[in-house]
N, C-alpha and C positions, 0 to 999 in steps of 0.2 A: 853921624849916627851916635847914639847916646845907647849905652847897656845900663841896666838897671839886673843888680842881682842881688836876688835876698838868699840870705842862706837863713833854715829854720832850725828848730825845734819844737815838737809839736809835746804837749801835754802828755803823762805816763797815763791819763784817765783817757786820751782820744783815740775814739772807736774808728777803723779804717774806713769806715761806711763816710766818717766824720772829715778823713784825709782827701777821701778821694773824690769827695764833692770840692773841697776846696780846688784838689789838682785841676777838676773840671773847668770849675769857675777862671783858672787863672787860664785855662788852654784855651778858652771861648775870649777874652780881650783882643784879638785881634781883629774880630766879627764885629764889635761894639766899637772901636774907639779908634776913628782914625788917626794913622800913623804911627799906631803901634803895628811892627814890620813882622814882627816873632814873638811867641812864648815856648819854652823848654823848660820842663820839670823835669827832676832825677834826684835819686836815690844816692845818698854817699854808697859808693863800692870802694873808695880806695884802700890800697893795703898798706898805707904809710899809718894812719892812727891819727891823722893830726886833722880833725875835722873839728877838734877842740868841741866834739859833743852833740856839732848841729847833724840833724841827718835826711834833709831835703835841701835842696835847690831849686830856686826861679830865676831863669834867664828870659830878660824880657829885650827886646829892639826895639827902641822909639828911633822913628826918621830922624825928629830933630828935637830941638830942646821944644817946639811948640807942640808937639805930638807930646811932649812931657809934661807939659803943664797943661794942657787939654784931659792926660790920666790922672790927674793929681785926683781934682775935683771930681770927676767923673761917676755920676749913677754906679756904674759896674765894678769904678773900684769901691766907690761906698757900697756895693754889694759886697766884695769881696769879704771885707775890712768885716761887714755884720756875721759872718759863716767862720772865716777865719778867728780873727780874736779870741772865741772863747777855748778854740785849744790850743792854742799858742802858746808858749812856753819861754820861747827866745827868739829874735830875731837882729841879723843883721842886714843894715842895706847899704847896699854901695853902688854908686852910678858914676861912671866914666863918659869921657866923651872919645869914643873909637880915632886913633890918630894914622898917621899915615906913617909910614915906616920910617919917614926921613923928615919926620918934624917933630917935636917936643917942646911943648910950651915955657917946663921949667927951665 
């Protein structure tokens, strides 16, 4: 399994109307695009401070690295991508590949 997590920042001009079509769009990829296992949206809550500013999250589950590059290119995320973008502000992305507790590659 591969995780795919973007942490955001959305535009101080973006209207929630504008947020939560994106949340939509990312919670419907697993209808569209096989092999993606999960999506999870949320809200920073925590009470440490150290969100260094972003204040959403996207946890996605691709089966495998071919579910990953099947999303890459994919209609829905080039849907995404055309809704998202114009309020976006910041983004980080990070993808691991899920390990087993008793292996480590480094």
């Amino acid at each position: 399994m591969i995780r795919h997590v973007l942490f955001i920042t959305f535009t101080e001009r973006a209207r929630s109307s504008e947020i939560e079509r994106v949340r939509k769009a990312f919670l419907q990829i697993p209808d569209q695009v096989d092999g993606v296992l999960s999506v999870e949206w949320g809200c920073n809550d925590s009470p440490e401070g150290k969100n260094a500013g972003f204040t959403h999250c996207v946890l996605m589950t691709f089966r495998d690295e071919i579910a990953r590059q099947r999303y890459l290119p994919h209609p829905a995320h080039e849907a995404i991508k055309a809704i998202f973008q114009p309020v976006l502000s910041d983004i980080i992305v990070f993808d691991f590949t899920v390990m087993k507790k008793d292996v480590y590659p480094g």
